[in-house]
C-alpha positions in Angstrom: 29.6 -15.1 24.5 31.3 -15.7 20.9 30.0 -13.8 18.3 29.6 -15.1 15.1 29.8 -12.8 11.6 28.2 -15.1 9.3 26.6 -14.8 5.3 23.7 -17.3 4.5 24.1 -20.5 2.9 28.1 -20.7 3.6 30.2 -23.7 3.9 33.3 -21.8 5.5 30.9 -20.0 8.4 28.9 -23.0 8.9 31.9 -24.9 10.3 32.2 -22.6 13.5 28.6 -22.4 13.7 28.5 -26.5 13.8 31.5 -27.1 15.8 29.8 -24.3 18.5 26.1 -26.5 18.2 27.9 -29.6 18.9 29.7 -28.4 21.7 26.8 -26.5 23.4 28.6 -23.5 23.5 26.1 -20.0 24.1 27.4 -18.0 20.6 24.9 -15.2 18.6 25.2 -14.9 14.9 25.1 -11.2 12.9 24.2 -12.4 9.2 26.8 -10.6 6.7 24.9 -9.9 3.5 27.9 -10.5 1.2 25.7 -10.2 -1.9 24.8 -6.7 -0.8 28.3 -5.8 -0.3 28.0 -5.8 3.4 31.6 -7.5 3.8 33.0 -4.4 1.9 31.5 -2.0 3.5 33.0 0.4 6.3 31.0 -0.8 8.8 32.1 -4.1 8.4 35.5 -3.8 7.8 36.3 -1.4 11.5 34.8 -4.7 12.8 37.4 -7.2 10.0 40.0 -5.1 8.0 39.7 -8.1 5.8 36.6 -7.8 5.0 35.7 -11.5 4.9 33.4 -14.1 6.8 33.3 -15.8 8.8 34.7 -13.5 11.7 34.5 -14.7 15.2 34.6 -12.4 17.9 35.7 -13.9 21.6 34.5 -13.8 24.8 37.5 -11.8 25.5 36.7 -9.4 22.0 39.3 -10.5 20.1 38.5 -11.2 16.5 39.5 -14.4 15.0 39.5 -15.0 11.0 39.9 -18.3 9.0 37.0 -20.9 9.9 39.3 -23.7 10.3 41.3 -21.9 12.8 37.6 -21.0 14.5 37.4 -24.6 14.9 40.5 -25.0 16.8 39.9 -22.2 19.3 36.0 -23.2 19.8 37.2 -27.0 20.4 39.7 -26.8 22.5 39.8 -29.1 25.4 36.9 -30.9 23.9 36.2 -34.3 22.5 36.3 -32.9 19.0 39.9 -32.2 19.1 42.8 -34.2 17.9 44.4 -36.2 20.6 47.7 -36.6 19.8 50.4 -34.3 18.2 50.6 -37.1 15.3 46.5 -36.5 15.4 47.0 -32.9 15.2 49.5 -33.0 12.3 47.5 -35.0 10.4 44.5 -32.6 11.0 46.1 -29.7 9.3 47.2 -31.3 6.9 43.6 -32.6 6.2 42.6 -29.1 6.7 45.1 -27.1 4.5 44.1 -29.7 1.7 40.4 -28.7 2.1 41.9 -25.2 1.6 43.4 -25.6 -1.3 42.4 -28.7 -3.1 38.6 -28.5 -2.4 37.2 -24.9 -1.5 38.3 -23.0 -3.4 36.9 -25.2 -6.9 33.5 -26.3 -4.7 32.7 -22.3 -3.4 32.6 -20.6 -6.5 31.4 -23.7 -8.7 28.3 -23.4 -6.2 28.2 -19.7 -6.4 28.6 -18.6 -9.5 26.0 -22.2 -11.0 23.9 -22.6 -7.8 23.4 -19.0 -5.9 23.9 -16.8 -8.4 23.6 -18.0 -11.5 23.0 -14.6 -13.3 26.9 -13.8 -12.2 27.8 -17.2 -13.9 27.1 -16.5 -17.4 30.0 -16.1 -19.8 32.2 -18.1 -17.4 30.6 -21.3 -17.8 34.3 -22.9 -18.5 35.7 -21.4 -15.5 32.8 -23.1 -13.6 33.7 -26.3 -15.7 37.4 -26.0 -15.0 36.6 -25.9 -11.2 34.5 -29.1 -11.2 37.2 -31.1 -12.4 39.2 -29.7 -9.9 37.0 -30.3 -7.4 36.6 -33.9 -8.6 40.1 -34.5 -8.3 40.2 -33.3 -4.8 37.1 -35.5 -3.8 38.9 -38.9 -5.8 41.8 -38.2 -2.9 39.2 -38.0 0.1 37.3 -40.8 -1.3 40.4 -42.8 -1.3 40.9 -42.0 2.4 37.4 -42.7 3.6 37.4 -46.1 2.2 39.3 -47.2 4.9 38.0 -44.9 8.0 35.1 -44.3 9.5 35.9 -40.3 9.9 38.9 -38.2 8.8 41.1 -39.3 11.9 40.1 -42.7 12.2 37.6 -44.1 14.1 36.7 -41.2 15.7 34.6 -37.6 14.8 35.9 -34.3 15.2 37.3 -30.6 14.2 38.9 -32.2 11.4 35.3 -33.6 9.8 33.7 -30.5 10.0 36.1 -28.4 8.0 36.1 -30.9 5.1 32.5 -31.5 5.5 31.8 -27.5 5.3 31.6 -27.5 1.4 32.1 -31.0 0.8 28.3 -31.6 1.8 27.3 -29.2 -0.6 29.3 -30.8 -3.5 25.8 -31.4 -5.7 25.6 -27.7 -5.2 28.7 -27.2 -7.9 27.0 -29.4 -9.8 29.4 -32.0 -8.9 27.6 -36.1 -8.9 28.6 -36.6 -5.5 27.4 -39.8 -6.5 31.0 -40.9 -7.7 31.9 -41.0 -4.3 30.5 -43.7 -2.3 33.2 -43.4 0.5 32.7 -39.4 0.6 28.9 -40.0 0.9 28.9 -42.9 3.7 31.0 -40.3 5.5 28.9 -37.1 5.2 26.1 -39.4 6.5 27.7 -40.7 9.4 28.4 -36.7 10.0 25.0 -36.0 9.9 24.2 -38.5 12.6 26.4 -37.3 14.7 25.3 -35.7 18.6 23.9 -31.9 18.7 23.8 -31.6 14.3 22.4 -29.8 12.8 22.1 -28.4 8.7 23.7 -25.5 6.9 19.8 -24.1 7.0 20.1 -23.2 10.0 22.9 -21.2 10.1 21.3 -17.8 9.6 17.9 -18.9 10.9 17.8 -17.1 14.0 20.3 -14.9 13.2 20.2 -10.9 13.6 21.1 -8.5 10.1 24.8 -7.1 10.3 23.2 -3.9 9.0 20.6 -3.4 11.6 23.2 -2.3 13.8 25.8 -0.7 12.1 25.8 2.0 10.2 28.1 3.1 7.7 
């Protein structure tokens, strides 16, 4: 059974543990407390030398990092996954773009103006600085969902769940998602998708990380 290494609230761990609803697939979750420092800690990093989550752990125990490469090795073989190698170029370059044009302005927007605000104060331009990235970032993908239905086309998969991992929680960086009608029609036709179901949920039956390891 895969083992999931997650921290509350998310966008980056929520995409494994979405892609592993959707796909039925039996998986645990150990909730990282990375305000506590959990992720730093010794425990933690014998378990992931880099000291990050999400960490997936295989039915074989092998460790996987990187969610959007969780996604490929969870899906594989399924209905989520890109179809053809044209398909499959076209989702990792969807997916690197989420890397780098989207996560890493909507993460610590949220974070530092949403989930911990008190860490926020003093870089309020920073925070600014990352909306308008952001912003740009989300102008591209609204662009592209004016004429699809989902990332690839007509069809839902591995590649909508690693965009729609922060994107979903845009209004969280104190981004108006508004500005994006194209983005929004798509983050609702993701949330009617088959076997859904909300960030919330990701730590909601999950066991503490430090209930079982010790330092």
């Amino acid at each position: 059974m895969y083992v999931l290494y997650a921290t509350r609230g998310s966008g980056n761990c929520f995409k494994p543990f979405l892609t592993l609803c959707q796909l039925s697939i039996s998986f645990s979750v150990l909730e990282v407390d990375v305000l506590k420092g959990e992720t730093r800690g010794d425990a933690f990093r014998r378990i992931n030398p880099a000291g990050a989550v999400p960490y997936l752990m295989t039915t074989q125990g092998v460790g996987l990092g990187e969610s959007n490469a969780m996604l490929w090795l969870i899906a594989d073989g399924s209905s989520l996954m890109p179809q053809t190698a044209l398909e499959r170029a076209k989702s990792l370059q969807w997916m690197f773009f989420e890397q780098s044009k989207l996560e890493p302005h909507i993460s610590p927007a949220r974070f530092l103006g949403h989930i911990a605000p008190h860490l926020g104060k003093g870089r309020e331009a920073d925070i600014a600085a990352w909306r308008e990235k952001a912003r740009a970032g989300l102008a591209t993908l609204d662009a592209h969902l004016a004429g699809n239905a989902f990332m690839l086309g007509d069809r839902y998969g591995i590649t909508d769940i690693a965009l729609y991992g922060y994107v979903h929680v845009g209004d969280e960086a104190g981004i108006a998602m508004q500005d994006f009608p194209s983005v929004c029609s798509w983050m609702e036709r993701v949330r009617e998708q088959p076997g859904y179901v909300p960030l919330s949920e990701l730590c909601s039956t999950a066991k503490p990380f430090a209930a079982g390891h010790a330092a």
